[in-house]
C-alpha positions as CSV (number, residue, x, y, z in Angstrom):
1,X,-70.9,39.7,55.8
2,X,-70.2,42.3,58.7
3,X,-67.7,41.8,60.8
4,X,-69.0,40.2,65.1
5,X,-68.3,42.2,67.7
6,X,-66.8,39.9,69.9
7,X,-68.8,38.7,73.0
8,X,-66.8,40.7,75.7
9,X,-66.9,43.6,74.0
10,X,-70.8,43.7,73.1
11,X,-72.3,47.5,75.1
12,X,-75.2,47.9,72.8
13,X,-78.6,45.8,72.1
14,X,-77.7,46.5,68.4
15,X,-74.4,44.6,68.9
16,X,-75.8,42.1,70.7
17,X,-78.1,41.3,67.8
18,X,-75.6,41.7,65.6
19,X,-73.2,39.6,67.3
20,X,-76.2,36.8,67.1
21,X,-77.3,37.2,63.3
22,X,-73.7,37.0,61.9
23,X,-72.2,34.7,63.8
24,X,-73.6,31.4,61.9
25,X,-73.1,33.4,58.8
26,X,-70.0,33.2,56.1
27,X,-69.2,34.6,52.8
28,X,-71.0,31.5,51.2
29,X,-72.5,29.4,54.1
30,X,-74.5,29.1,56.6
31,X,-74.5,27.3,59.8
32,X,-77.4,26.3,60.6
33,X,-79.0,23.4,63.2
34,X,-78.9,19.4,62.1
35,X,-82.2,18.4,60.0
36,X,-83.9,14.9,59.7
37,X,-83.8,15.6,56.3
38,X,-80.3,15.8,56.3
39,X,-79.6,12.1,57.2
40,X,-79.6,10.5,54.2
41,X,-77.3,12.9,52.5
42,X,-74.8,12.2,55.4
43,X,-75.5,8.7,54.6
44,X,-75.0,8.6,51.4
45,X,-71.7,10.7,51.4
46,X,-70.4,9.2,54.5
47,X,-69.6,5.8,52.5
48,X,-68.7,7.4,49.2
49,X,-65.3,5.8,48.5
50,X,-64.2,9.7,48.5
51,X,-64.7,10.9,51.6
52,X,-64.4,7.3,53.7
53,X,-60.7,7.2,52.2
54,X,-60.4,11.0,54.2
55,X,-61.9,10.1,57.3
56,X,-61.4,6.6,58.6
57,X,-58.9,5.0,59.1
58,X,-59.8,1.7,57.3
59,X,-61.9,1.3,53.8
60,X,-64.1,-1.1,55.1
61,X,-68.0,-0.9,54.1
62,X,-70.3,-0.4,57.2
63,X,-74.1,-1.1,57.7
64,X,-76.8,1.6,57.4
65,X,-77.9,3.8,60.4
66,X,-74.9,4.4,62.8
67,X,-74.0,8.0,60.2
68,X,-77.3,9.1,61.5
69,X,-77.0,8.3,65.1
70,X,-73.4,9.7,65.3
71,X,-73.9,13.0,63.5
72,X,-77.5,13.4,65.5
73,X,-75.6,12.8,68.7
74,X,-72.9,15.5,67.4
75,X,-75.7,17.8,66.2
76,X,-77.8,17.4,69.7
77,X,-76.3,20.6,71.2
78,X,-77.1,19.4,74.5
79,X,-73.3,18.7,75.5
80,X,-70.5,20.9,76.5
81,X,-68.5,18.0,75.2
82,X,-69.8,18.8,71.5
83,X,-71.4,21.1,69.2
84,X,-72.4,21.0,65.4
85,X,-73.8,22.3,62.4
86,X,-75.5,21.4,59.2
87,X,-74.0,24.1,56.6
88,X,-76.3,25.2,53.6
89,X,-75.5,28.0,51.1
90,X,-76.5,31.5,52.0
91,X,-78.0,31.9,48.4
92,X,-80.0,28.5,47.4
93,X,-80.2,27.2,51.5
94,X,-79.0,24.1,49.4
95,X,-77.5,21.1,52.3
96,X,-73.7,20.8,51.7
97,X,-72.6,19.2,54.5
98,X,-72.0,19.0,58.7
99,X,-68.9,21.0,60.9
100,X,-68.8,19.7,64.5
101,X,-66.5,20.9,67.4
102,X,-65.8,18.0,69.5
103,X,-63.6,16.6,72.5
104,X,-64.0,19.8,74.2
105,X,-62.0,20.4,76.8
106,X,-62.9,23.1,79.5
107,X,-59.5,23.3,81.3
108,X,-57.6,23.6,78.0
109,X,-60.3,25.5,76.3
110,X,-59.1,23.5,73.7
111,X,-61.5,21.0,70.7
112,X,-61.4,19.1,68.0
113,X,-63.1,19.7,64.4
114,X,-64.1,17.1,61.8
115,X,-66.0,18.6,58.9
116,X,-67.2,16.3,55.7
117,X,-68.9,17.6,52.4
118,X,-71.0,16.0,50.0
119,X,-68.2,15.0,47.0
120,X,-70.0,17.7,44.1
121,X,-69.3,20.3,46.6
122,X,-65.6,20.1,46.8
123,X,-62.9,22.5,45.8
124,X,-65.4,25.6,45.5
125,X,-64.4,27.3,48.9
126,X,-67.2,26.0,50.5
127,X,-64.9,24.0,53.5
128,X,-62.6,26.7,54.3
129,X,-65.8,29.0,54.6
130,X,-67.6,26.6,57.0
131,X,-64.4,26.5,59.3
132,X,-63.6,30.2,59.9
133,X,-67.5,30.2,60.7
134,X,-66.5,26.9,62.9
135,X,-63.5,28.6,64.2
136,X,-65.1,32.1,65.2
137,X,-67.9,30.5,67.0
138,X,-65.3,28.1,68.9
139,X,-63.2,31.5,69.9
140,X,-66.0,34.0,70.6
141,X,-69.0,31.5,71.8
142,X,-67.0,28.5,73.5
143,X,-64.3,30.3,74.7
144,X,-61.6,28.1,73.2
145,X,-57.8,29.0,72.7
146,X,-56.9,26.1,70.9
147,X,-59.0,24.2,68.0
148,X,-57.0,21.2,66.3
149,X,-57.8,19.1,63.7
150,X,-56.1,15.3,62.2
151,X,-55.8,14.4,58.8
152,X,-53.7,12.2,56.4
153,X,-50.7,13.7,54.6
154,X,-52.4,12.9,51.2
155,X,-55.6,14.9,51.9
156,X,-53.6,18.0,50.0
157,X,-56.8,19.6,49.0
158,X,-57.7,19.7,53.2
159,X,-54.3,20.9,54.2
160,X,-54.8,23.8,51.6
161,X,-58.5,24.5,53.0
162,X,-57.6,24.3,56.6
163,X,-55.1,26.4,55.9
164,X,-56.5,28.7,54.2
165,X,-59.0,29.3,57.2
166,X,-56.0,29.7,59.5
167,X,-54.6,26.1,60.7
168,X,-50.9,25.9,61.0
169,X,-49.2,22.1,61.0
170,X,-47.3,21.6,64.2
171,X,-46.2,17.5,63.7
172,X,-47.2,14.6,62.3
173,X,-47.4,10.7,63.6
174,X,-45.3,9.0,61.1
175,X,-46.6,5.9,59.0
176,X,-49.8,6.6,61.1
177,X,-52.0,4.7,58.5
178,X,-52.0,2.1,56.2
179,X,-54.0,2.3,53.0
180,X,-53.4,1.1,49.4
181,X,-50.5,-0.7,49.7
182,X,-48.3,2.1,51.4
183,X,-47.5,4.2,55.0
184,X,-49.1,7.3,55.9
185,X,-48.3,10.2,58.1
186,X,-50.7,11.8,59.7
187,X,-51.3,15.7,59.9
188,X,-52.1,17.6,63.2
189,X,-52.9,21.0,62.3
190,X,-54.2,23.7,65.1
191,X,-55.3,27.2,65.3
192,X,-54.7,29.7,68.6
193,X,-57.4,31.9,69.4
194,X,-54.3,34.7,69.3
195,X,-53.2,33.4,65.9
196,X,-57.4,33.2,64.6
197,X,-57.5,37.5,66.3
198,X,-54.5,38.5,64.6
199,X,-56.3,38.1,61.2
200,X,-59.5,39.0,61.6
């Protein structure tokens, strides 16, 4: 993967297309636009009792359908509210799962990212991968300075991935969310577009 030339700093036509053909492009993903045939996979993993325990704030089973509308809404592109990607491995172009920037905010230059993986493709590096590519195209395309993210306190495996990409915790809301029995805090992480250029 060669490093982007940022955006202000392009002075060639070979930088410019350079800029273009690695900016979607990580160590072992791609980001790539939202397919129909992606759907069912979001579907599917959406109400896996893995992932809906890390991204909702209730475990409470939900009918068919409104995955597809959200993530197709997200995916749309159409919005400077929003932006997102399918991401597929660079080798096999297998589907792994969807990145979005959202909540953008033009006087803050500041978003939100959610990212969710199919279950079989956790733990491999794949996440943290997908958000630098997230992050870089935030920084250098949207012209962010601040991308945050939410999570819950027992998501370790996250917290490592997010930070490994570059997030930082700055607080949490205490006893945010109930599940099992027991209070959870919730984690608000962030990255600065000067912390994210420091290390790249």
């Amino acid at each position: 993967m060669a490093p982007v030339t940022p955006f202000n700093q392009l002075s060639t036509v070979e930088q410019a297309e350079d800029y273009a053909e690695n900016l979607f492009v990580g160590r072992s993903v791609r980001l790539r636009p939202l397919r129909e045939d992606d759907l069912p996979y979001l579907e599917q993993w959406w109400f896996d009792p893995s992932i809906v325990v890390l991204q909702n704030h209730t475990v409470l089973p939900r009918p068919e359908g409104g995955v597809s509308e959200q993530f197709s809404q997200w995916s749309a592109n159409r919005s400077s509210e929003a932006v997102g990607f399918s991401i597929e491995l660079t080798e096999t172009e297998e589907f792994v799962g969807h990145i979005t920037l959202y909540r953008r905010n033009p006087i803050n230059q500041s978003a939100t990212l959610a990212i969710v993986l199919g279950p079989e493709f956790h733990g491999r590096g794949y996440g943290s991968d997908a958000v630098r590519l997230a992050v870089k195209y935030g920084f250098l395309q949207l012209g962010l300075n601040r991308i945050e993210l939410q999570t819950w306190a027992f998501n370790t495996r996250g917290i490592a991935s997010y930070t490994k990409a570059g997030f930082v915790e700055e607080g949490r809301r205490r006893e945010a969310v109930f599940f099992n029995g027991r209070r959870h805090d919730e984690v608000i992480m962030a990255i600065l577009r000067d912390d994210w250029a420091g290390n790249t």
